[in-house]
C-alpha positions in Angstrom: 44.5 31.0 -63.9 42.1 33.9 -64.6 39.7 30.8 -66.1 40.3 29.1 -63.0 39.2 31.9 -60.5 36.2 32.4 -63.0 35.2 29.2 -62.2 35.2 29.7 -58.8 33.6 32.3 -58.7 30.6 31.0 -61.1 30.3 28.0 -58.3 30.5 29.9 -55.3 27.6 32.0 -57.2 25.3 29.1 -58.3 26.1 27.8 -54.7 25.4 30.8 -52.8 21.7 31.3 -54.7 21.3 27.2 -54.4 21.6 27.5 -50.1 19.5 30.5 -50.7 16.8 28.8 -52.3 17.0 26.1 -49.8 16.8 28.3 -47.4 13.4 29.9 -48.7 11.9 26.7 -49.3 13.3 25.4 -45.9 11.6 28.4 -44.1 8.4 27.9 -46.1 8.8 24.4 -45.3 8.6 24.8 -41.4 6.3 28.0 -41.7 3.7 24.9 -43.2 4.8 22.8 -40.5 4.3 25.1 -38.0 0.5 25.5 -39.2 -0.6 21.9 -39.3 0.5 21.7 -36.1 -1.6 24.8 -34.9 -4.5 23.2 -36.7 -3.5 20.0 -35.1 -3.8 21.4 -31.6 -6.9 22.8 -32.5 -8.6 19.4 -33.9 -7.1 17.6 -30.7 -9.0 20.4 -28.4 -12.6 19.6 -30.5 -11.9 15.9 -30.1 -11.1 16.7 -26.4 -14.3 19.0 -26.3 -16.6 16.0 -27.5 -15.1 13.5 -24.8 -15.8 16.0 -21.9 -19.6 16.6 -23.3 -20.3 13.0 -22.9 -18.8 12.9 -19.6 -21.3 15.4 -18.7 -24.4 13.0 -19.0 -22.3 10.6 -16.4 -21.3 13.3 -14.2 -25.2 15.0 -13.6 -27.6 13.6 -16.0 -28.7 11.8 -13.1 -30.3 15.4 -11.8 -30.4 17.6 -14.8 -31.2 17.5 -18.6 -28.3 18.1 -20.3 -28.2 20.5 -23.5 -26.7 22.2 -26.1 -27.5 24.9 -28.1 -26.0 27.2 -30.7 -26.7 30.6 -30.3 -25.1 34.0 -31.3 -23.9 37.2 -29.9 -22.9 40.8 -31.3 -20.4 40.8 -34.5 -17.1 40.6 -33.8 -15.6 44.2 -32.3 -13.1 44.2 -35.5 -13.3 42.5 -38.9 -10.0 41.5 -41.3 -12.5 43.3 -44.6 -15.3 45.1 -43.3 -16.6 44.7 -46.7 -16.0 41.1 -47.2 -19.4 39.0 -47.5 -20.7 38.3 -43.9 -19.1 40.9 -41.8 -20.5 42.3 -39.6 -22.7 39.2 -38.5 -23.5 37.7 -35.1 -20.7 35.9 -34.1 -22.3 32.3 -33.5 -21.7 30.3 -30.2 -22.8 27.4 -28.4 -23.7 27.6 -24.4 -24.5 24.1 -22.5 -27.7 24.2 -20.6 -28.7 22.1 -17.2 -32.4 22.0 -16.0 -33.5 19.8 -12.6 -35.0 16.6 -13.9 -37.7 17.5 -11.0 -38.9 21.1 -13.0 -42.4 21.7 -13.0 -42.8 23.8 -16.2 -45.5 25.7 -14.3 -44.0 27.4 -11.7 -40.9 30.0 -12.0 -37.1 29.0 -11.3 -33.6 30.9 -10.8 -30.9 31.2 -13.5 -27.4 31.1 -12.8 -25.3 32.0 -15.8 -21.6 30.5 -15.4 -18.9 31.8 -17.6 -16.1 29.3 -17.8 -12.7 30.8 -16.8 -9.5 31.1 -19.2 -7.8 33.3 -22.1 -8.5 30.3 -24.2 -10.4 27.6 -22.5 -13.9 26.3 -22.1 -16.6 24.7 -20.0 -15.5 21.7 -18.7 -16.5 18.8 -16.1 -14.2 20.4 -13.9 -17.2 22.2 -13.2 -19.1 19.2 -12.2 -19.7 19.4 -8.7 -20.4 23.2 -8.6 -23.2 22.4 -11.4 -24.7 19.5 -9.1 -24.5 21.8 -5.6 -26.4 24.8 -8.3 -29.1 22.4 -9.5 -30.2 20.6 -6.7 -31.3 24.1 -5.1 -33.4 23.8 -7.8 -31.3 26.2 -10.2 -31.5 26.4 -14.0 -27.8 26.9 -15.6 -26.6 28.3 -18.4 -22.7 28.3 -19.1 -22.0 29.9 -22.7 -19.1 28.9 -24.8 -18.2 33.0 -25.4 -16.0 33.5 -28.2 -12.3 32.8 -28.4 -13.2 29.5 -26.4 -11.5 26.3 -27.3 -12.8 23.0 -28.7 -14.5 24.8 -32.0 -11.4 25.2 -34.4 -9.1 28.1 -35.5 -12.2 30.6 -36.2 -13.9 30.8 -33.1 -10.5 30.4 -30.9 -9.2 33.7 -32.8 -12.4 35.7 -32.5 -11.2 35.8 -28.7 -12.0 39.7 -27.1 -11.0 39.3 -23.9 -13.0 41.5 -21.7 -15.0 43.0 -24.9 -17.4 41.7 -27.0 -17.6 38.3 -25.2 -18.8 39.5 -22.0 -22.0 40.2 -24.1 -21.8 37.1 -25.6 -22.9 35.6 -22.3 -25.3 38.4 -21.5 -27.2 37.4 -24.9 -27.3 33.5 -23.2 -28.7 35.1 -20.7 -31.2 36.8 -22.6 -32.0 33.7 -24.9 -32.9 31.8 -21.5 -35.2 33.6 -20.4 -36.9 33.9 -24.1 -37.2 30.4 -24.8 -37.8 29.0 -21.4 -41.1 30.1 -19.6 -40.1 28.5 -16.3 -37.0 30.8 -16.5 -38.0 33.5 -13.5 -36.1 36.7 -14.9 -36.5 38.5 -12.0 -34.2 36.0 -10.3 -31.2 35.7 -12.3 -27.5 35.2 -10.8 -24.5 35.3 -12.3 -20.9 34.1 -11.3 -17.4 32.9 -12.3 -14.1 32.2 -11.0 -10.7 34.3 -12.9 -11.7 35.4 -16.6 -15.1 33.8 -15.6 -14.9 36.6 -12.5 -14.0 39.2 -14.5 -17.0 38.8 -17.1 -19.0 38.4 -14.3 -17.7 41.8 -13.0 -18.3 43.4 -16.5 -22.4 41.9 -16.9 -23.4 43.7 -13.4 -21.3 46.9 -14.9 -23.0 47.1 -18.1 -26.8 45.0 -17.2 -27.1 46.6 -13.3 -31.1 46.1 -14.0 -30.3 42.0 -15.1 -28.8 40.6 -12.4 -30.0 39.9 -9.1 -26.8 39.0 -7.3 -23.1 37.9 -8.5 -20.4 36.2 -7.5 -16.8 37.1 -8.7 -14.7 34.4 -7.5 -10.1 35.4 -7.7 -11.3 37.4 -10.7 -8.5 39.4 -13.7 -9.1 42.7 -12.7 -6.7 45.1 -13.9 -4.9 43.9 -17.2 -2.4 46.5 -17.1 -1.0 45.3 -14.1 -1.2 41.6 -15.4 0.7 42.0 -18.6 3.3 43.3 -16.3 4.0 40.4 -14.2 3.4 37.8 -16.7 5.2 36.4 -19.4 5.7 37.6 -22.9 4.1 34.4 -24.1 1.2 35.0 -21.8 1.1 38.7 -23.5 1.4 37.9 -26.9 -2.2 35.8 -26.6 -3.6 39.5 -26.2 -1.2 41.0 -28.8 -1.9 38.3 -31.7 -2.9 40.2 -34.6 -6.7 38.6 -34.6 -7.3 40.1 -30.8 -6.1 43.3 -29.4 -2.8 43.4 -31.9 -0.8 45.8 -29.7 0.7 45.7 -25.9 -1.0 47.1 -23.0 2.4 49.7 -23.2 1.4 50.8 -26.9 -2.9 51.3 -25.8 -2.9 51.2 -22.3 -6.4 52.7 -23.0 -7.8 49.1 -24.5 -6.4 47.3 -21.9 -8.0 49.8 -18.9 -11.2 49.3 -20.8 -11.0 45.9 -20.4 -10.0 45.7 -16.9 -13.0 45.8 -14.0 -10.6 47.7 -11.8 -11.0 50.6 -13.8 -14.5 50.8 -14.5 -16.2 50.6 -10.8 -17.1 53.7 -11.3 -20.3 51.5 -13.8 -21.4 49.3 -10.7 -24.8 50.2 -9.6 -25.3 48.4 -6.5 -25.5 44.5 -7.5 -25.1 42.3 -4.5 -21.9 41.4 -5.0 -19.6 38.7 -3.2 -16.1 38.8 -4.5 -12.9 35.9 -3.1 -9.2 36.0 -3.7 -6.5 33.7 -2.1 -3.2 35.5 -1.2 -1.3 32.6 -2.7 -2.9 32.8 -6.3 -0.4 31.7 -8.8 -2.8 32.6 -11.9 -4.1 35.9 -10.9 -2.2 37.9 -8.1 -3.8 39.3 -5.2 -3.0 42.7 -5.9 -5.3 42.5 -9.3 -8.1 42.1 -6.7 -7.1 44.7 -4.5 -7.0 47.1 -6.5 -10.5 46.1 -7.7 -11.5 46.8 -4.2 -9.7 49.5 -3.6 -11.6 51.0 -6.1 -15.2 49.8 -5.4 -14.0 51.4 -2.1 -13.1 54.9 -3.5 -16.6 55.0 -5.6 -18.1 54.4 -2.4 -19.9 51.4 -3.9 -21.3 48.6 -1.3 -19.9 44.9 -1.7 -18.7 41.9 0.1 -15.2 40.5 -0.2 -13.2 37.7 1.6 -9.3 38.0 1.1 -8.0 34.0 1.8 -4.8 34.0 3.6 -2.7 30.9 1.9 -5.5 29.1 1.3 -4.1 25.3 -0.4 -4.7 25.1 -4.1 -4.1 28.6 -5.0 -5.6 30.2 -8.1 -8.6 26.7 -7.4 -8.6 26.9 -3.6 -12.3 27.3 -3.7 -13.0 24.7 -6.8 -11.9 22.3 -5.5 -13.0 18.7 -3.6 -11.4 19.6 -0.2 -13.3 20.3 3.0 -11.8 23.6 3.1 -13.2 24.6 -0.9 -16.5 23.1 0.5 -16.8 25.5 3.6 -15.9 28.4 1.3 -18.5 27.1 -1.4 -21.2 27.2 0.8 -20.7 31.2 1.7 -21.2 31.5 -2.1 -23.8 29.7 -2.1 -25.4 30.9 0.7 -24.8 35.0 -0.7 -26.3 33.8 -4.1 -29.7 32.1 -1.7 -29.9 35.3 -0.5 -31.2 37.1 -3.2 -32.4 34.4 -5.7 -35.0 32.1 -3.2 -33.9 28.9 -4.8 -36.6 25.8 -3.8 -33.8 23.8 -1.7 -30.9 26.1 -0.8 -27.8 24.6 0.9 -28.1 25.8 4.6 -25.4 23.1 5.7 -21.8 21.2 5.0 -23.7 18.0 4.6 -26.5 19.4 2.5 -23.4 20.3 0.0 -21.6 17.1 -0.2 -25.1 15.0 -0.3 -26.2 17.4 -3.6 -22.4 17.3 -5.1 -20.8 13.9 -4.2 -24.3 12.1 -3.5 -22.8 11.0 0.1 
């Protein structure tokens, strides 16, 4: 009997340190799995990324010469081993670049810069038509691929500083414009973007006043506080990864106000400035934008705004190929004339569709 239970009780043992052992090697197993398939979706967003940049001939090489360069911005705000070979070097990006096909390398032309929109995204043909209505006014464009932008593997997706380092990112494309390009008229720069894209756009007239001749923040993140609050934990842990800011907005509110436009108006210096939202904004909600002008308001600081009422298409009401997104386009394009003279500026409804949809 007492043989008997010893035997048990050897099995149950072995058996017990056998599941265990499968259990290690099962969670290593799908710990493997689960990082192919990371770098899967990362080699399916640079195969993506190289369908869209042929698309971009088709869409407006018609009007503009179509380029891309690789360029580089500050290092990266923290490094894994600040000792480790290479830190501290510019981080290295790529930023498309349209020209008119009509330039006369002689006389002087307005920049746009265009900062694509999205925690993790990047400049896409969704942008099309806006790039068309921009260069046939006879505007150059630069639209920089900042850091933490998809469609360039693991390493430059998880340099991602959201409202840091990569708004300079796309000040040094606007700098490296105006160096290489003689025709580039530096006095006459714009700058403008919709969401993320808004809220660089918000940070570059903070930080470069002197730079920028007029800007256009279209539904833009404005208070990250506020935004971690009604979005989703999944939408939160993109900024609490370990790579970016590694902790929640409740554990460094600090970093996150830092990072927020909303509470750093009191930096604006007086850049014309044109900002949109749309009450029915799914992406960013309307009160991210009011309390960015709220606060533009309290520093006494002059600006234009339009709040939408239930505008169709939401978070895109204004990017988009309806009449209505047309009528609202040519305000912004008209506030960006203003101030930057372009050759051929957009005066009328029909001049808009002619230069984006060629009808």
């Amino acid at each position: 009997m007492k043989k008997r239970i010893l035997f048990l009780t050897l099995f149950a043992y072995i058996f017990v340190a056998a599941a265990a052992q499968n259990s290690g090697d099962l969670q290593k197993e799908i710990g493997q799995l689960q990082e192919a398939d990371k770098n899967m979706d990362h080699r399916i967003d640079q195969l993506a990324k190289m369908i869209d940049d042929i698309l971009w001939f088709n869409k407006v090489g018609d009007i503009a010469h179509v380029d891309k360069l690789y360029i580089y911005g500050p290092p990266k705000w923290k490094e894994e081993n600040p000792h480790a070979k290479g830190a501290g070097n510019p981080v290295k990006f790529w930023t498309y670049v349209f020209i008119p096909t009509t330039v006369d390398v002689s006389k002087k032309y307005p920049l746009i810069v265009l900062p694509h929109g999205g925690v993790h995204a990047d400049f896409t043909t969704y942008y099309a038509h806006i790039v068309r209505e921009l260069i046939s006014q006879g505007y150059i464009v630069v639209a920089p691929e900042y850091r933490g932008s998809t469609g360039y593997g693991k390493s430059h997706y998880e340099k991602i500083d959201y409202g840091g380092r990569e708004t300079e990112d796309v000040y040094y494309s606007r700098n490296y414009m105006i160096e290489n390009y003689r025709f580039v008229d530096k006095n006459r720069v714009g700058i403008m973007g919709w969401s993320h894209g808004g809220l660089i756009t918000l940070m570059n007239i903070f930080d470069h006043p002197e730079d920028y001749q007029v800007a256009f923040a279209g539904v833009p993140v404005s208070d990250l506080i506020a935004r971690m609050g009604y979005h989703e934990q999944g939408y939160r842990d993109l900024y609490e990864a370990d790579y970016h800011i590694g902790e929640s907005a409740n554990d460094n509110v600090k970093e996150y106000r830092k990072r927020s436009p909303a509470w750093n108006t009191h930096k604006f210096d007086g850049t014309p400035l044109l900002i949109h939202t749309n009450t029915n904004d799914e992406d960013v909600n309307v009160l991210e934008v009011e309390h960015l002008i709220k606060s533009l308001k309290a520093e006494g600081k002059p600006f234009e705004y339009q709040i939408f009422e239930d505008i169709p298409g939401g978070h895109s009401f204004d990017r988009m190929d309806t009449k209505t997104a047309k009528e609202i386009r040519l305000k912004i394009h008209q506030h960006l004339a203003k101030h930057l003279k372009p050759e051929h500026p957009i005066q009328t409804l029909p001049d808009l569709q002619k230069a984006a949809y060629k009808f």
